[in-house]
Backbone bond lengths (Angstrom), bond angles and torsions (degrees), N, CA, C in turn:
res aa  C-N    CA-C-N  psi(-1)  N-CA   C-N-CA  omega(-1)  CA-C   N-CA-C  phi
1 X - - - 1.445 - - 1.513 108.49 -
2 X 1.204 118.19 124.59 1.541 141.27 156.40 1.488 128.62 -76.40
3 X 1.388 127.33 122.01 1.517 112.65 154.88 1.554 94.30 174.94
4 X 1.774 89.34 -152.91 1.602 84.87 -165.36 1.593 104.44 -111.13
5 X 1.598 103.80 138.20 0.950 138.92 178.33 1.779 96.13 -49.63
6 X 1.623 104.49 115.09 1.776 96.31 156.19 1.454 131.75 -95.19
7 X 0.932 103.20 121.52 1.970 105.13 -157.11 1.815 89.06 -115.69
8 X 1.208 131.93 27.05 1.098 114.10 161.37 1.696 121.18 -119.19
9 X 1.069 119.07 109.11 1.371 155.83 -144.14 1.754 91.59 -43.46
10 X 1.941 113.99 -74.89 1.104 112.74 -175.65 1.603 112.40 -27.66
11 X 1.381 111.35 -73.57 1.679 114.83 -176.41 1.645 129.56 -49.25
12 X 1.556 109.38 -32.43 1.196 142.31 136.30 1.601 102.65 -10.26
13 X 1.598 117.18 -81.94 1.284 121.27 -156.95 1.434 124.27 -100.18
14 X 1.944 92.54 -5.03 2.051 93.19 136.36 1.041 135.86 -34.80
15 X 1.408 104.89 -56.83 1.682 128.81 179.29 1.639 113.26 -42.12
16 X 1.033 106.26 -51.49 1.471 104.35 -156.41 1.323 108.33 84.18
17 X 1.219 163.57 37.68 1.582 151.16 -162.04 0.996 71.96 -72.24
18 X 1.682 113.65 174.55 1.342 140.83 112.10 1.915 119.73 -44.99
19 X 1.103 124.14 175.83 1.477 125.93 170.11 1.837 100.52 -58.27
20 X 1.537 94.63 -69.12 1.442 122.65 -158.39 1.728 110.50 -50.23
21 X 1.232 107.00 -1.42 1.804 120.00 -157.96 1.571 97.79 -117.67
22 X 1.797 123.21 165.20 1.077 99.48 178.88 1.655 90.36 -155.66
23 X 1.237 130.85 165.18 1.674 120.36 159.57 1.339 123.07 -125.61
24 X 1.342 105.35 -174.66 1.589 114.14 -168.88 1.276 115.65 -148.66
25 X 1.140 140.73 134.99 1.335 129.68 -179.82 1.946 106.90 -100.04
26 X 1.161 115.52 133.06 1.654 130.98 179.39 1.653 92.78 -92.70
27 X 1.619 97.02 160.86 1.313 111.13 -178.38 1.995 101.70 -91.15
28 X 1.207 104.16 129.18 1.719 121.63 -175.17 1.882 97.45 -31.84
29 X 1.041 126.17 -36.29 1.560 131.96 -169.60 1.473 92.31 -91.75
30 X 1.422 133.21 22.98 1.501 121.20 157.74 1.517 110.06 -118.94
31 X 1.282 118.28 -5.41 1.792 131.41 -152.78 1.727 84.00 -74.19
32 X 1.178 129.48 -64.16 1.642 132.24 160.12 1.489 127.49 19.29
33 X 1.773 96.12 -55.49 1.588 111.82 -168.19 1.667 81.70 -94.30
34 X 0.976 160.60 4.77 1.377 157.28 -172.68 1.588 109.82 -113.89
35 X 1.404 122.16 89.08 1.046 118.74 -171.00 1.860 117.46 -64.65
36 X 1.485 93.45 -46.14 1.229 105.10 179.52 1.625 137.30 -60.06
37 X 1.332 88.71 4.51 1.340 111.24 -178.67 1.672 122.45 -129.06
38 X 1.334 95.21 0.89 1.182 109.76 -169.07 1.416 114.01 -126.45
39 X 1.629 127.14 14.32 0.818 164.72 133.75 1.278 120.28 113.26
40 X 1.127 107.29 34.93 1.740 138.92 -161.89 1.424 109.21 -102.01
41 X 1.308 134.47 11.01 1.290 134.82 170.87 1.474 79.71 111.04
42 X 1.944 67.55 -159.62 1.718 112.84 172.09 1.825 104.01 -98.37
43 X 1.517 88.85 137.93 2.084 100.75 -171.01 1.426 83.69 -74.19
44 X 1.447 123.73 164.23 1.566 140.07 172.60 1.272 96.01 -100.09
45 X 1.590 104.40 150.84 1.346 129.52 -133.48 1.894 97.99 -115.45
């Protein structure tokens, strides 16, 4: 997985991460291949 790194703290601590965890934001024309987000269930594991 590719994208952009979110390095801004507020949005950051929406999340809840853990420390050890990190995110990324994908461009809206990739959400598609992401079922689980795209309201397609849960992806198989």
């Amino acid at each position: 997985m590719q994208g952009w790194k979110v390095a801004d703290e507020a949005r950051r601590s929406q999340l809840g991460l853990p420390g050890h965890e990190d995110v990324v934001e994908i461009p809206k024309r990739m959400v598609r291949f992401f079922p689980e987000v795209n309201g397609g269930g849960v992806a198989d594991s």
